[in-house]
N, C-alpha and C positions, 0 to 999 in steps of 0.2 A: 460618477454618482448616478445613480437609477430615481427616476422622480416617476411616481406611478398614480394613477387614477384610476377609481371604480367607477361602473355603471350601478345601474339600479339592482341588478342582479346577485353586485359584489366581485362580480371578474374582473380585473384589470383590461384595460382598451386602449392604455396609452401608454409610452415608454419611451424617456429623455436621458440620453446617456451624453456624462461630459467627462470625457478622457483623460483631460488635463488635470484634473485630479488626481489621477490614482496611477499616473504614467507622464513622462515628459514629452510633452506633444511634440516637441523637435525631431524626437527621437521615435516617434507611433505615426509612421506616415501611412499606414494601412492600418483602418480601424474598423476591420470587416470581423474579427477576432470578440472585440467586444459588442459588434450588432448580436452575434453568434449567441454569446453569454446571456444580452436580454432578453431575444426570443426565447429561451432556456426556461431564464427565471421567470417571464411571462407565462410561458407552457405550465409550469410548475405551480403558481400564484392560483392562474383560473382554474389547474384542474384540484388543487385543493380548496377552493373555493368552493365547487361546485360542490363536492366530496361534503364540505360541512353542512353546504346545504340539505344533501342528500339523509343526514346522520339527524336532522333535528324533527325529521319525520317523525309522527308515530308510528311505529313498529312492534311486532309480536312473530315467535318463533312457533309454529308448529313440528310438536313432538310427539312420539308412541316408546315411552320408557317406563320398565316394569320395576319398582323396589324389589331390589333381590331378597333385602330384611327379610320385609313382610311375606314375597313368596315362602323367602323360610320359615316365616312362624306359621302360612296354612300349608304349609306340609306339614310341621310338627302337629297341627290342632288336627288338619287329617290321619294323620299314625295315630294319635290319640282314639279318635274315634272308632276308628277302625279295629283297636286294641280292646274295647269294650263292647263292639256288635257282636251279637249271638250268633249272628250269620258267618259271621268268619271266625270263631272258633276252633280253633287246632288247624288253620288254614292260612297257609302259606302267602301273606300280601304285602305291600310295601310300597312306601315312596320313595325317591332318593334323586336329591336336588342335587345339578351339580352346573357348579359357580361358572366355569371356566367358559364349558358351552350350552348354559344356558337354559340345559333342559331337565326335563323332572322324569324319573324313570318309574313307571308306575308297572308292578306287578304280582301277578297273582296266579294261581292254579287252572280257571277259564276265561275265557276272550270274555264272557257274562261275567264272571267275577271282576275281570281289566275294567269292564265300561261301566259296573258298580263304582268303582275306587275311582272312577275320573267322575261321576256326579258325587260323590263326596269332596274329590280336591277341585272342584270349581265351585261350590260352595263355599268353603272353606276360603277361596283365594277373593271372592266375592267381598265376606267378611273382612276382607284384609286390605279391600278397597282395590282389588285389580280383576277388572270385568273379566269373565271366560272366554271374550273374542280373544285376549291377551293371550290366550295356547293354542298354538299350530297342533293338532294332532293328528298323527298318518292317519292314512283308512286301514290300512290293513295292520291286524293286531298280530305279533308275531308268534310261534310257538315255537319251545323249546323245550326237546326233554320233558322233563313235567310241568314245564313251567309257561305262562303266556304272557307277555307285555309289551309294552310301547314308550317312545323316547320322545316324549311332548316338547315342543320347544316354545320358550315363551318368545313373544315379540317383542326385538327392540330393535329401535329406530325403523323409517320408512322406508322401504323397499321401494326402487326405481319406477316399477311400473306403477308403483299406487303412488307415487308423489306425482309421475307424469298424469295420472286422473285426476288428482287434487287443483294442480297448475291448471288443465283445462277447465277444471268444472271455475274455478272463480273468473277465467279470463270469458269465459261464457256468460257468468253473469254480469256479465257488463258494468260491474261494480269499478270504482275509481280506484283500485289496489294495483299494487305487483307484487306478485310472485315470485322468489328467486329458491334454486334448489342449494342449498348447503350443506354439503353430506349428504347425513342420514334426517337432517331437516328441512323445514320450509320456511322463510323466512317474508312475511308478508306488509306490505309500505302503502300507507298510504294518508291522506291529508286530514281523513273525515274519520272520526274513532266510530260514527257509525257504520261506514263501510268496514272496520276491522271485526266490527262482532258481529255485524250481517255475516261474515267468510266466516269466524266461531262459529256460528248457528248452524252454517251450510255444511262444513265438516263433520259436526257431530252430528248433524242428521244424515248424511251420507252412507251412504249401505259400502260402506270399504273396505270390511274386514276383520277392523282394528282400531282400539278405542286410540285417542288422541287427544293431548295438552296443550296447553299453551303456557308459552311461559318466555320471558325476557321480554316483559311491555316495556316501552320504549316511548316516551313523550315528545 
């Protein structure tokens, strides 16, 4: 039988085992077999102890994910647009969103005409509630044949190097939180809800790149 006591903490710190219960002690003359077993289940006890402890934290996820919907309706409101300017009239332009990887193929007749049609489609994606930081776009616009464009990619999830600035910039402010990297997210712990939206405030004011959510609060 295992007779257990907690501390203040809720980890187990004591462990009374009696053989002769569960075995005939005649016959268990070495009960080194079941010390084995309780340090086991003691290991087991206090690190799920701790674990709950750890889970009742307040907690919030930091994310950078684009609705693909809505990218598709400002492409469609951008092709609209673009279908009725006088300026491109009999002139060769286009969007073309594609799911798989993520980018928008924006093209026209000149590299002037490409960077026309991307302040329409940042506009346009603005309206649809996904900031312009949200498009990686090359520098160099490419040419082809008659044609010129570029393969914008939107941003999803956080890229290594900008999670590793994120993780310092909060462990710098000296705020009571932690930072853990998961994935493509950040997952942020700590005891005071005003330390979690002090690190909200600090993120979205951060020059990083790329706009960024929160989401999975956690009481």
């Amino acid at each position: 039988m295992f007779l257990l006591t907690r501390n203040h903490s809720g980890c187990s710190i004591r462990l009374s085992l009696n053989c002769a219960c569960c075995c005939d002690y005649a016959q268990l003359r070495d009960t080194s077999w079941c010390r084995t077993v309780g340090y086991l289940t003691l290991q087991v006890l206090c690190f799920a102890s701790k674990m709950k402890g750890e889970e009742k934290m307040p907690s919030f996820d930091i994310v950078s994910e684009v609705d693909l919907q809505e990218a598709r309706n400002a492409v469609d409101n951008a092709s609209r647009e673009v279908e009725s300017r006088f300026d491109f009239r009999n002139v060769e332009a286009s969007f073309e969103l594609n799911d798989a990887s993520k980018t928008i193929k924006v093209l026209s007749e000149s590299d002037f005409q490409v960077n026309q049609l991307l302040d329409i489609l940042r506009a346009k994606l603005l309206k649809r509630g996904i900031e312009g930081s949200s498009l990686d776009v090359p520098e160099n616009i490419v040419h082809s044949g008659k044609t010129w464009f570029v393969e914008a990619k939107l941003k999803q999830g956080i890229e290594s190097a900008t999670q590793k600035k994120i993780v310092k910039m909060i462990k710098d402010s000296k705020l009571k939180v932690q930072a853990q990297i998961q994935g493509d997210e950040i997952r942020v712990t700590g005891k005071s809800r005003d330390d979690l939206q002090a690190v909200m405030a600090m993120v979205r004011g951060g020059d990083l790149g790329q706009p960024f959510q929160f989401k999975n609060f956690r009481d």
